[in-house]
C-alpha positions, 0 to 999 in steps of 0.5 A: 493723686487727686485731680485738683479742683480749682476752677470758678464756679460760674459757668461761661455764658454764650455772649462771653465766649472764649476766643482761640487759646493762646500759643504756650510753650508746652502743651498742658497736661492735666492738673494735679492737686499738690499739698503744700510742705513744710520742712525745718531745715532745708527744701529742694523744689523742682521740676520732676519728683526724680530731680527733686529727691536727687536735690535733697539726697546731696543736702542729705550728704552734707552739701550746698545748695549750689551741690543740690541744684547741680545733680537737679539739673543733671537728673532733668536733663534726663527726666524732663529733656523738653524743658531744660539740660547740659545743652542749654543755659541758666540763671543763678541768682544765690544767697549765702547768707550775706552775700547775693550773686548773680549767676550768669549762664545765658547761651550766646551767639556764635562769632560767624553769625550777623543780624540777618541770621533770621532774615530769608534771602528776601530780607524777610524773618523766617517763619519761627517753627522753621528757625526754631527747629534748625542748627541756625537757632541753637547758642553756646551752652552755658549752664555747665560752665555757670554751674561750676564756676557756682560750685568752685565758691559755693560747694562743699561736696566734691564735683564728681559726686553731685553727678552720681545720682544721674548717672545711675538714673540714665543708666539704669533707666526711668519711667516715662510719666505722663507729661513727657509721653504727651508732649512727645505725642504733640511734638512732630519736629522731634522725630525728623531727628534720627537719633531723637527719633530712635531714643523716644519713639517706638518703631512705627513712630508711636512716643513710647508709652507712658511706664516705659523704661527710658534707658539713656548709656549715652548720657551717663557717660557724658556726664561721667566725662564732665564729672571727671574733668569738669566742663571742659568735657562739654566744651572741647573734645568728643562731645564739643565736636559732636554738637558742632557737628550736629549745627553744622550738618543740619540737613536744611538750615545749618548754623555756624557754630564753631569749636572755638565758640564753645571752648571760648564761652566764659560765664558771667557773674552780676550784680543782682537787680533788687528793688524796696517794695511794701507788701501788707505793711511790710518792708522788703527788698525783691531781688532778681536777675538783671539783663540780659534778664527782663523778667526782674525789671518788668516784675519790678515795674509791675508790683512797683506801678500796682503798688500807686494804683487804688488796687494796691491793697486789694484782698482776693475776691472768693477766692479769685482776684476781682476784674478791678485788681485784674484791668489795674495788673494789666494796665502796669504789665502793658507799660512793663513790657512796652519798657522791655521790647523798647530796652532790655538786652545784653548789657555787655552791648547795649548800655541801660537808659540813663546809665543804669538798669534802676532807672526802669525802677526809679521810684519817680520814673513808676510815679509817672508812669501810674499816672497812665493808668486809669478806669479803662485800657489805655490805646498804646502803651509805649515806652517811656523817658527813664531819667528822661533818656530817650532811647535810639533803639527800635522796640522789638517786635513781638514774637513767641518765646518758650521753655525752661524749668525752675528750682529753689533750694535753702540748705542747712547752711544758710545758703539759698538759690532761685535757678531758672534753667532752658533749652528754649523751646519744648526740646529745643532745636529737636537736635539731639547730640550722640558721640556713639550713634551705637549707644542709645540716647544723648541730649538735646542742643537749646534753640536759644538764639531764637529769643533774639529779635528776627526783626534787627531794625525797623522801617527806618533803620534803626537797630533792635537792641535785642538783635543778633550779634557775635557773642551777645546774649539774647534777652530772656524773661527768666526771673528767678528771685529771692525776697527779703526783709528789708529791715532785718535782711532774713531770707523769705522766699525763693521763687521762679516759673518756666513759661516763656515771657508768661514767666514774668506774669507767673512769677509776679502772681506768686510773689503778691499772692505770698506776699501781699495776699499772705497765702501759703506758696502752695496757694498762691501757685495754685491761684489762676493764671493770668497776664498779657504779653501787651495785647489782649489779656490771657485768663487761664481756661475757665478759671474766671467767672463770667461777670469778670470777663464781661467787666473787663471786655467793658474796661476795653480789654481783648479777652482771651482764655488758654492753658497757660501751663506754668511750672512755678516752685517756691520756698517760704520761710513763716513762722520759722519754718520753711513752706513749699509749693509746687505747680499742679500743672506740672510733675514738681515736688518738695522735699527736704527735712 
């Protein structure tokens, strides 16, 4: 395919040179120019094209969206092991027409764990690569688990015959593309695993070549097992000791999950978390995932506080969005995630400020905050008084978040969905799971746990809300999310982004490239990316002219550039059809009819 041409046309002068990259969860990979679609009836986005086409073969057949995103997932537990899997966890937020669900299927932490999980014999947080790559990082999986209680109310075809398709791929066996071939080179932690090592690497240590047929018997039968018998295949028996085994026997830091952990984990079903936003004059209602979620809060927050700033209806400037619109969209991101590491966790151990989580969204709450947005970069952005609680929880400290895939999916019926699914970091703990050390391949276990803040109190000893306790949920910044028209409730988009807390950031930009800036999804994907975490601001790799980056250095701003390697999917519906676009950074297609 093409290399896509997106970049700015100026180039960088020497007074503006770019600082070092920011750390992203996966190493980028190229670009790769994507159409755009257009479909009549249904569409699946997704991560990689197998995943895709596996979607659309189920709607084919007769089945749901909820169906079409269970042979997704079971084909990128396969294709893009870095990403996402049956080891991992899930957001589900779906529509069938009248009704809005929110899906929960975060992991949680075992029963025998504490706050001091991430903390050395000295009180100090482990090093995160050292927590990241351990058994003391990995939660109990929930995706499988949400995925059928999803399917027990949302199916139509029955549950064995949604895992078919990966079945044939893990068995017959798939080319290694050229994303996975790099990250498996980037990745050293990967082969201290025996069984990783010996399914993605050569003999001398080499990732196999990008062509090669990757075989995984291993996984099919495990998925042949949770077809027969549903979950309860992951969460007890053969397969349940297997991941207990490979916690516990960690050969430096073991964790402790238990057998009782995994047969005990119950999904969780939510109330979504919307909020009445305008975009060019049109009324609509953007709904997304509640906590243990930040990212539907701090989208809120952000287009919220954009909207009553003088860049509310600012149009793209050649193509790119003006230092104006870009200092105003920072400025609000600051406060956002100020809110966040101040609030957001579990709900079902950390009650919301002020009694509700649409407090944070309250339309005088937003009007007070804008006010701190000015011409230049305001010192501190701290946390504010929604409903005038104040809060005794520490803010947690910053520290890196990874991972995850997206898919959207509308079907024939009337059924939409926004799935946001991780194993956490770029292939999670690096622990592999194999009931047959004989039988080639596996999955790999999430290293979950590791969004919970290292930090559990401050200096003086107040708690984290976001710390570590038995069988709390930890925080995340996946915000899969599904627009509406307020006035008539008609579906309009389905949208969603891996990438850590940058999640939130690419999100946020496809929602009001759509939305407000009326472009293609296509489009608004393929814009640059952009964002701060509330230090400095992060521009996509030579995306941004030079006289931006001055502008904003002079508005007071830290500017950094990187590649922010975002893997956004979205599905619109305009003109009575539905649209589709998918990241040119990542392998994601559209297929449907």
């Amino acid at each position: 395919m093409k290399r896509l041409v997106l970049m700015a046309t100026l180039a960088l002068l020497g007074a503006c040179a770019a600082p070092p990259a920011v750390e992203q969860p996966e190493a980028a990979s190229g670009l790769t120019a994507k159409p755009g679609w257009t479909f009549q009836r249904q569409a699946v986005a997704a991560a990689n094209p197998l995943a895709t086409e596996a979607g659309a073969q189920i709607l084919r057949a007769g089945g749901s969206a909820v169906d079409a995103a269970i042979a997704v997932q079971m084909v990128l537990t396969l294709v893009e092991p870095q990403s996402s899997g049956i080891g991992g966890g899930a957001f589900l937020l779906h529509h069938d027409g009248q009704k809005l669900q929110a899906f929960d299927g975060r992991e949680t932490a075992p029963a025998a764990v504490d706050e001091k999980l991430f903390l050395n014999p000295q009180g100090d947080p482990l090093p995160f690569p050292t927590a990241v790559n351990s058994g003391r990082s990995v939660g109990v999986p929930g995706a499988v688990m949400m995925l059928a209680l999803a399917h027990r109310q949302h199916g139509k075809l029955p549950w064995a015959s949604l895992f078919e398709p990966a079945v044939q791929l893990a068995e017959k066996g798939f080319a290694i593309g050229p994303r996975l071939h790099t990250l498996l080179a980037a990745d050293a932690a990967l082969k201290t695993d025996p069984v990783a090592a010996a399914y993605f690497y050569s003999a001398d240590g080499q990732p196999h070549p990008v062509g090669h047929v990757l075989r995984n018997p291993e996984l099919a039968q495990v998925l042949r097992n949770i077809a027969a018998i549903g979950p309860i295949a992951l969460h007890e028996g053969p397969v349940a000791r297997a991941i207990v085994n490979k916690v516990r026997e960690h050969p430096t830091l073991p964790g402790a999950l238990s057998l009782d952990d995994l047969k005990s984990y119950q999904p969780r079903e939510r109330e979504a978390l919307c909020v009445d936003h305008t975009a060019a004059l049109r009324a609509l209602r953007i709904c997304g995932f509640p906590p243990p979620s930040s990212g539907a809060i701090a989208i809120g927050q952000m287009l919220g506080l954009l909207a009553r700033t003088p860049q509310a209806t600012a149009q793209l400037v050649n193509g790119l969005p003006s230092a104006d619109w870009l200092h105003s969209y920072t400025e609000a991101s600051r406060l956002a995630f100020a809110d966040r590491a101040q609030f957001v966790a579990d709900p079902d151990f950390v009650a919301p400020p002020a009694g509700r989580w649409a407090s944070l969204l309250a339309a005088r709450y937003l009007d007070d905050r804008a006010r701190l947005i000015s011409a230049a970069r305001m010192p501190t952005a701290t946390a504010g008084e929604p409903g005038g609680a104040s809060s005794s929880w520490a803010p947690m400290p910053d520290q890196p978040e990874h991972g995850t895939s997206h898919i959207s999916i509308v079907d024939g019926f009337g059924n939409a969905l926004a799935m946001t699914t991780t194993i956490e970091s770029a292939f999670g703990s690096r622990l592999m799971v194999t009931t047959d050390p004989t039988r080639p391949g596996g999955f790999l276990l999430n290293n979950e746990l590791t969004d919970f803040s290292f930090t559990p109190r401050d200096a003086q000893g107040q708690p984290v809300a976001n710390r570590v306790e038995p069988g709390k949920r930890p925080r995340s910044s996946m915000a899969p999310t599904l627009v509406f028209d307020k006035a008539t409730s008609e579906l309009l988009m389905s949208t969603g982004s891996p990438g850590g807390a940058f999640i939130i950031h690419y999100t946020a930009k496809v929602l009001h490239g759509v939305l407000q800036w009326g472009l293609s999804p296509q489009a608004a994907v393929d814009l640059p990316n952009f964002g701060t975490l509330g230090g400095p601001l992060v521009l996509e790799q030579d995306r941004f002219s030079a006289a931006t980056l001055r502008a904003l250095q002079q508005r007071g701003h830290t500017v950094q550039q990187g590649e922010l390697t975002s893997g956004a999917q979205a599905i619109v519906r305009r003109g009575g059809v539905w649209l589709g676009g998918a990241d040119p950074r990542r392998e994601g297609i559209v297929a449907g009819d």
